[in-house]
C-alpha positions in Angstrom: 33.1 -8.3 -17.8 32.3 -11.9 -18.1 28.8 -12.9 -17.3 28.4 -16.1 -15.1 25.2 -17.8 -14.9 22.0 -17.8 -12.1 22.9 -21.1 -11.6 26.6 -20.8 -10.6 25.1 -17.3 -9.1 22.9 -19.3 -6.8 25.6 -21.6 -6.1 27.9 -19.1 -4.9 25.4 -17.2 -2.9 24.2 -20.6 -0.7 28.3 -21.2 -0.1 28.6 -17.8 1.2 25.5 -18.3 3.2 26.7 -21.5 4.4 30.2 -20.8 5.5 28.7 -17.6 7.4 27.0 -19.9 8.8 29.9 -22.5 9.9 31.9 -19.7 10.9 29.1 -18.5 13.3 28.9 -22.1 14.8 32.6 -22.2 15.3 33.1 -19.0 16.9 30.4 -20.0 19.8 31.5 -23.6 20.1 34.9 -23.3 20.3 36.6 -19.5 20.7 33.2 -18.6 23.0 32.0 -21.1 24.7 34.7 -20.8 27.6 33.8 -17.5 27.9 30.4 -17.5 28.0 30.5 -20.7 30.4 32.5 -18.5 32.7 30.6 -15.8 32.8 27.2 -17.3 33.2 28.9 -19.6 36.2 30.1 -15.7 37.4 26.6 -14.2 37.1 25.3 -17.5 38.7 27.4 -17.2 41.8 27.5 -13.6 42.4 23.2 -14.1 42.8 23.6 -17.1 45.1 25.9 -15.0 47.1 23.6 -11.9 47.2 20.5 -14.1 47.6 21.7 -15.8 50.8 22.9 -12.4 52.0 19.6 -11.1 51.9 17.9 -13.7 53.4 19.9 -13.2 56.4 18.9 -9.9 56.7 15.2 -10.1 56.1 14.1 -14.3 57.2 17.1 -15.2 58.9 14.6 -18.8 60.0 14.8 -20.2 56.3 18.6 -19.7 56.1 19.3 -23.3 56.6 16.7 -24.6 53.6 18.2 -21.3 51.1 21.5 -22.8 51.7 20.7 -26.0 51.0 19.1 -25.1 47.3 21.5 -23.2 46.2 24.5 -25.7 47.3 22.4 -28.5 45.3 21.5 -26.3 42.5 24.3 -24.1 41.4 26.5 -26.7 42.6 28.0 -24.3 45.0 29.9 -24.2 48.2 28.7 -21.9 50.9 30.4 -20.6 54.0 28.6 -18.3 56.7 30.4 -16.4 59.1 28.4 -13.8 62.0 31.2 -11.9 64.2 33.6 -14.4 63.5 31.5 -17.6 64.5 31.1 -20.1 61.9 26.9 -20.2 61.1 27.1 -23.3 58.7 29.1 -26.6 58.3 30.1 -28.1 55.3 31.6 -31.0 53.8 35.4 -31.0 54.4 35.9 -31.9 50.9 35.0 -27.8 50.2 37.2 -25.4 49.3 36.0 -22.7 51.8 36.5 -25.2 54.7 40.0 -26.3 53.5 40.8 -22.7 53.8 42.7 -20.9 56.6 42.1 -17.9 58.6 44.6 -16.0 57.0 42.9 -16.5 53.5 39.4 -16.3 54.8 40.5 -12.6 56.3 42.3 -11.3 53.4 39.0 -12.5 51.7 37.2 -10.1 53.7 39.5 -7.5 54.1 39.7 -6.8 49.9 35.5 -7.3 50.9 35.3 -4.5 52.8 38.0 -2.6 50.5 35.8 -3.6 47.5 32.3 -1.5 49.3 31.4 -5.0 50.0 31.5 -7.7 47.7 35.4 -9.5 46.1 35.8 -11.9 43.4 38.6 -14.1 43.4 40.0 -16.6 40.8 42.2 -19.2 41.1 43.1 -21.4 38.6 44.4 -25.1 39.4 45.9 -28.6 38.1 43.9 -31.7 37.7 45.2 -34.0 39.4 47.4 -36.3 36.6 50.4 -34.1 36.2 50.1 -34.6 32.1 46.7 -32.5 32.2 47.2 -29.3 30.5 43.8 -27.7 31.1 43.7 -26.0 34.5 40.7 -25.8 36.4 39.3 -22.5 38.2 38.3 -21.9 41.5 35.8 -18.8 41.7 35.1 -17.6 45.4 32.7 -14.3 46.3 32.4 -12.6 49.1 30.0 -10.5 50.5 30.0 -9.0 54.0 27.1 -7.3 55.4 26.2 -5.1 58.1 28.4 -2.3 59.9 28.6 -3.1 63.5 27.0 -6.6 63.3 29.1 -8.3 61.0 28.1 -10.7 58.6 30.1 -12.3 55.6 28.6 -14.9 52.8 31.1 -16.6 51.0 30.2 -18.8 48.2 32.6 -20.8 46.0 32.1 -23.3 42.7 34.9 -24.9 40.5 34.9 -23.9 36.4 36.0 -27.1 34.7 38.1 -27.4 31.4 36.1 -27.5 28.5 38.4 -29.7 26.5 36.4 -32.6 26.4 33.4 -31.0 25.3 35.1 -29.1 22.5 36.6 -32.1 21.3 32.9 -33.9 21.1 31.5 -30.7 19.5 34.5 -30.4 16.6 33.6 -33.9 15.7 30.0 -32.1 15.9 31.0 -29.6 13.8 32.6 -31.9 10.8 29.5 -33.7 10.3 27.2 -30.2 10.9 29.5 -28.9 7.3 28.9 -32.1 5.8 25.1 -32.0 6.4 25.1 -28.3 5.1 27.2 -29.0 2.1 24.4 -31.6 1.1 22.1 -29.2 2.2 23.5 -26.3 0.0 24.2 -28.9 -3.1 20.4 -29.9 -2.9 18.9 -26.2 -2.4 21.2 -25.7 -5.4 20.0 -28.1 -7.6 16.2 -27.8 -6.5 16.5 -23.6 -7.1 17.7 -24.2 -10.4 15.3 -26.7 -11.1 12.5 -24.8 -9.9 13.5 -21.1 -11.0 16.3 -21.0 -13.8 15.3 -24.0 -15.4 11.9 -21.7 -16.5 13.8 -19.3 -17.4 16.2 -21.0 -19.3 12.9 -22.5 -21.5 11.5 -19.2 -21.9 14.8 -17.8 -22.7 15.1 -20.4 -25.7 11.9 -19.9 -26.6 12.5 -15.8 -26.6 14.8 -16.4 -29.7 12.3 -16.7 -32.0 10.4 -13.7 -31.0 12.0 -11.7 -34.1 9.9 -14.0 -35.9 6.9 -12.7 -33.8 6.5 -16.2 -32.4 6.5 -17.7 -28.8 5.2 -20.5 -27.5 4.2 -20.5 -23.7 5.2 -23.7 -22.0 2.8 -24.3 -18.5 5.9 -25.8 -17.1 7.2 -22.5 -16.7 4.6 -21.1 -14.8 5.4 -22.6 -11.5 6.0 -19.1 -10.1 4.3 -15.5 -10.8 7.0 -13.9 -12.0 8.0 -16.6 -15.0 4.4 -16.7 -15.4 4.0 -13.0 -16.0 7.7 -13.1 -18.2 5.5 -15.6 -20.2 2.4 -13.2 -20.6 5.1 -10.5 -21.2 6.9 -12.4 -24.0 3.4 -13.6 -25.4 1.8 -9.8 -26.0 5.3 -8.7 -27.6 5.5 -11.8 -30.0 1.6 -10.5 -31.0 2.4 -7.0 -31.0 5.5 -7.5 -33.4 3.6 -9.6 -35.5 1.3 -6.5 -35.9 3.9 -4.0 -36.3 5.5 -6.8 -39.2 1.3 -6.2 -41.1 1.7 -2.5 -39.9 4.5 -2.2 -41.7 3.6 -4.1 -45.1 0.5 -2.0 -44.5 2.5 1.3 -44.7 4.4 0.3 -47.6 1.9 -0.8 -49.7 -0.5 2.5 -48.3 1.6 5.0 -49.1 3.2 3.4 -52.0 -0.8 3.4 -53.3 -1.3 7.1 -52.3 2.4 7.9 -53.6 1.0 6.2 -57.2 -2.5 8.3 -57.1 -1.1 11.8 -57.5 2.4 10.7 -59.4 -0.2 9.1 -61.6 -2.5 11.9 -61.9 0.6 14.1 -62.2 2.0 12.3 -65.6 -0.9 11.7 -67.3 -2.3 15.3 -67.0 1.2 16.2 -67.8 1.7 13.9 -70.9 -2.3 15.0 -71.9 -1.1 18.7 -72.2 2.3 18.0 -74.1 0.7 15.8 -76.8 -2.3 17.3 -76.9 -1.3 21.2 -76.9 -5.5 22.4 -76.4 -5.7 20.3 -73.5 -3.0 23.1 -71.9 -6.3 24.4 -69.9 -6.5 25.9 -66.2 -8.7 23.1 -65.3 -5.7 20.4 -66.0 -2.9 22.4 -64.5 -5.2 23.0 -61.7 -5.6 18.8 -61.3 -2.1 18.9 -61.0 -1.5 21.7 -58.5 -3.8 19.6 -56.5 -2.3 16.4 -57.0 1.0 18.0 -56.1 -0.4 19.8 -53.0 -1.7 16.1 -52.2 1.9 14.4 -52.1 3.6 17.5 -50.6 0.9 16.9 -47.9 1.3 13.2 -47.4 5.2 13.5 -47.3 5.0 16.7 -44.8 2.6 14.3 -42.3 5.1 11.5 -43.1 8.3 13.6 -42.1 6.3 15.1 -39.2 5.0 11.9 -37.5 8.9 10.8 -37.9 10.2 13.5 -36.1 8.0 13.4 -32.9 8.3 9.8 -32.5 12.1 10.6 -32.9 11.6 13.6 -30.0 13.2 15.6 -32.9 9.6 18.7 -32.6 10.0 20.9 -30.0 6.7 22.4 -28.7 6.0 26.0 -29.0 3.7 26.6 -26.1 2.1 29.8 -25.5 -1.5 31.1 -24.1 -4.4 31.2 -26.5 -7.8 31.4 -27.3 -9.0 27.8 -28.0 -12.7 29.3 -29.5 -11.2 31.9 -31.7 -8.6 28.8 -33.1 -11.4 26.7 -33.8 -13.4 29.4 -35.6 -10.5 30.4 -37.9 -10.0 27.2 -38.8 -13.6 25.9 -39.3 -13.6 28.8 -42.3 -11.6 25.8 -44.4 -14.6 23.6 -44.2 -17.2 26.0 -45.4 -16.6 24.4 -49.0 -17.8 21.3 -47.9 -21.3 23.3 -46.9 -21.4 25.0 -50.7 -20.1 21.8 -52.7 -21.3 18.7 -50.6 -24.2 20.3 -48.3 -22.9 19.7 -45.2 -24.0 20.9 -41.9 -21.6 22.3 -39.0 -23.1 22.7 -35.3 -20.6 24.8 -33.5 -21.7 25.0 -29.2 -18.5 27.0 -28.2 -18.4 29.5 -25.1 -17.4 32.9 -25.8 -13.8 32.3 -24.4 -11.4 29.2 -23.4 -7.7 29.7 -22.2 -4.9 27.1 -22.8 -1.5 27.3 -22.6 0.1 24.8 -25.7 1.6 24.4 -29.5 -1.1 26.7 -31.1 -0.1 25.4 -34.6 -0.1 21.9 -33.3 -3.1 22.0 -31.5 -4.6 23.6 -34.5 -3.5 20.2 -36.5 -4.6 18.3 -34.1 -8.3 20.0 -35.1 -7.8 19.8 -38.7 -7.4 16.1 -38.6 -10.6 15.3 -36.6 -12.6 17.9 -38.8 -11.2 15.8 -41.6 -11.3 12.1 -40.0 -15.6 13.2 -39.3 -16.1 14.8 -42.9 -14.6 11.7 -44.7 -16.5 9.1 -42.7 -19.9 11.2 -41.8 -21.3 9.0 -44.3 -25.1 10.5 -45.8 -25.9 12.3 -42.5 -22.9 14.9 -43.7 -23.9 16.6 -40.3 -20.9 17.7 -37.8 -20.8 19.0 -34.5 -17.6 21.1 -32.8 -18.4 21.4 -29.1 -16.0 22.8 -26.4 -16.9 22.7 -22.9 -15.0 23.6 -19.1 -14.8 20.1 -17.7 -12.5 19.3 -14.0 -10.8 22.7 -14.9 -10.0 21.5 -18.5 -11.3 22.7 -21.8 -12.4 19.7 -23.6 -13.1 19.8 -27.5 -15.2 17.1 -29.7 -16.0 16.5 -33.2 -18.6 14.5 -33.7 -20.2 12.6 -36.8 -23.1 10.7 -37.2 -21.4 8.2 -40.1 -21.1 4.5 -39.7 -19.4 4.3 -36.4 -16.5 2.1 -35.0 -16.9 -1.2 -33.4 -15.3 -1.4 -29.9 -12.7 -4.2 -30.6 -11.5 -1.4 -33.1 -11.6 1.6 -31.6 -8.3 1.6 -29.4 -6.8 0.7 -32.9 -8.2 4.0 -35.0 -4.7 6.4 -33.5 -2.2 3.5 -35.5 -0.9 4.3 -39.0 -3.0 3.6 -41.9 -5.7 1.9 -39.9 -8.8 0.8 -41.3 -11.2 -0.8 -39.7 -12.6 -3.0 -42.8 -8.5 -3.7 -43.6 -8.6 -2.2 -47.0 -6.7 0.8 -48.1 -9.1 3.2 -49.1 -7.9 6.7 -49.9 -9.4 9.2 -48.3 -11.0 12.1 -50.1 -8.7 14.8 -48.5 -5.5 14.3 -46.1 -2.9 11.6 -45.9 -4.4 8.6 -44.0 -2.1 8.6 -40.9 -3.8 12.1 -39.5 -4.8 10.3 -36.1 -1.7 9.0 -35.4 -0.2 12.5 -35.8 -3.0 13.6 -33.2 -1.7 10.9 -31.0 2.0 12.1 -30.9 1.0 15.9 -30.4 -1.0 15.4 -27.7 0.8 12.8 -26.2 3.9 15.3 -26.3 1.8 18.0 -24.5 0.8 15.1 -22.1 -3.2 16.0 -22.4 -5.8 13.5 -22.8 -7.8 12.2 -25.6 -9.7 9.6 -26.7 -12.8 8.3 -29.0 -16.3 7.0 -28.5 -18.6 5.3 -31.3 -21.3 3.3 -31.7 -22.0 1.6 -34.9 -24.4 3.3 -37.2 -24.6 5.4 -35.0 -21.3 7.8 -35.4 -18.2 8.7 -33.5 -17.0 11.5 -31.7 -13.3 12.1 -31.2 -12.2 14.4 -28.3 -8.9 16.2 -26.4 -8.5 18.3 -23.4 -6.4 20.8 -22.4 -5.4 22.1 -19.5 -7.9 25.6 -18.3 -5.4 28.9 -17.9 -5.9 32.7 -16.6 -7.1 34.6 -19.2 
């Protein structure tokens, strides 16, 4: 389907408006107002009528003055009969008082049928014989009292409306050629003011591959454009960082691909030319080195599949202490070899309900992220505590600490805070991002504080079970 444009959209949608708008006119001026003339003269009447009646009953003295304001206002004719005598005169130019008896008793008569009251209508010529419009006559009557007799009859003349529907069409034309302008002008300014923005941001959008976009003020006349600017703005930054990310990543791994592959061949070429270099210690160098790339492409596949949603979680109920206990056994080379020192303040027991084997990488990466940048200190501490029903583990170091502008940026790939690639003594250099996928897929907080020169400590929490 064919796409039109907001323009032509806004076009069409003040037309609409408009001619909803014409059509409502025209219905009320000319297929209404007749109607609703009518009826209002009716209603008018019918309360003259029943307001003279009633002042008969009740102040029979101010008859002559309620008469008199309501001929003059409702431009009515009024008649009063009491047991057959006439109780007002009026001008002989009335209806009522051209009438004879017969039609004033047959007025009464369908009166008293009626439980009181009758309206009649009766429509007559003008007086030129080519007139087509026929006036109306509208007569009520209301007769009062039982044995007393009373009977109010007021009468007023409905006029043609032709004349006046004639001076409201010629109305009407110029009304639809002042909204035409109207909608032509709202048209223009709307697109001036709204899709012209747009239409600058839009162009400027096309370089955004490039990760460039310049904001132009002009198009922040509203909030939203303004905040489409703002929008467009961070994602021409953030692709210019994912571009470096990725030239990053590519020359990162290539360098740790190199390092082992290196190591690898040369050992291997060593013990070929050189058959008593065929010792344990060299094949040993390259079991390692090979361990090291099997590693690196493992974390690589793994952080590939969750950001695909390709790793399903295994969630069960386990003891988070006795985890971190079995795994901290890995680390007790680093106490023999390097002299470090590992502080563990666990309770006896802690509950979750997640990916034990995940969760368990998730460890392994911060044990490894603090022993590679503990700097001299070489002193860790693993601390789980119950916090807001959640079990919340750190690892802390007391290295060289993170600044704060760089902090949010420690869970990207290949991060480093100085920008240069430095391998790491053990793992593959993209372990926190990892952590950020698995615990984002088990939707459980985490985070990292650090001071400078002062250390960091990296933490997630897990939701408190039953044991």
């Amino acid at each position: 389907m064919k796409k039109i444009s907001l323009k032509l959209k806004i076009g069409r949608y003040l037309a609409v408006f408009a001619a909803l708008i014409l059509s409502v006119i025209w219905i009320f001026q000319f297929l209404l107002l007749q109607p609703m003339y009518e009826s209002s003269k009716i209603a008018s009447l019918k309360e003259s009528g029943d307001l003279i009646a009633d002042t008969i009953q009740n102040d029979s003295e101010s008859l002559t003055e309620v008469v008199y304001d309501v001929s003059l206002q409702n431009d009515t004719c009024v008649r009063i009969f009491s047991n057959g005598i006439n109780m007002s005169a009026g001008n002989s130019g009335c209806t009522l008082y051209r009438m004879s008896s017969y039609e004033l008793g047959s007025y009464v008569a369908e009166a008293q049928e009626n439980g009181g009251t009758y309206l009649s209508t009766i429509e007559r010529r003008g007086v030129r014989d080519d007139e087509e419009d026929k006036f109306k006559e509208i007569t009520y009557t209301k007769v009062i009292g039982e044995d007393d007799i009373s009977v109010v009859l007021v009468s007023t003349g409905i006029t043609p409306m032709s004349a006046t529907v004639k001076t409201m069409r010629r109305q009407q034309i110029w009304i639809s050629l002042i909204v035409i302008v109207l909608v032509l002008g709202i048209t223009y300014m709307m697109y001036s003011r709204i899709v012209g923005p747009i239409h600058r941001i839009t162009e400027e959008a096309a370089h955004l591959p490039e990760g460039k976009f310049a904001a132009d003020e002009r198009n922040n006349e509203y909030l939203e454009a303004q905040q489409l600017n703002e929008a467009l703005e961070k994602a021409a930054v953030d692709i210019r960082k994912a571009d470096q990310a990725k030239r990053d990543l590519i020359a990162n791994v290539s360098h740790d691909l190199r390092t082992p592959l290196t190591m690898i061949s040369g050992y291997g070429e060593m013990m070929r030319d050189l058959p008593g270099e065929k010792t344990d210690e060299n094949i040993q160098v390259i079991i390692d080195e090979s361990q090291r790339l099997t590693a690196l492409v493992n974390d690589l596949l793994d952080l590939s599949r969750m950001q695909s949603g390709r790793i399903v979680l295994e969630e069960s109920d386990f003891d988070l202490v006795q985890l971190i206990r079995i795994q901290m056994r890995k680390y007790e080379v680093y106490q023999m070899n390097d002299g470090f020192e590992f502080e563990l303040e666990l309770p006896e027991k802690a509950y979750v309900h997640a990916d034990e084997k995940r969760i368990a990488q998730v460890f392994n990466n911060f044990m490894t992220n603090a022993v590679n940048y503990s700097g001299n200190s070489r002193k860790i501490i693993v601390r789980l505590k119950e916090q807001n029903g959640n079990y919340r583990t750190e690892v802390r170091d007391f290295g060289e600490g993170i600044s704060e502008s760089d902090l949010e940026n420690v869970w990207d790939r290949y991060y480093k805070v100085d920008k240069e690639h430095v391998r790491s003594s053990s793992g593959s250099g993209i372990g926190l991002a990892i952590v950020r996928e698995i615990l984002e897929m088990h939707k459980a907080r985490y985070g990292a504080e650090s001071k400078l020169n002062e250390g960091s400590t990296f933490w997630f929490e897990l939701k408190k079970t039953n044991e």
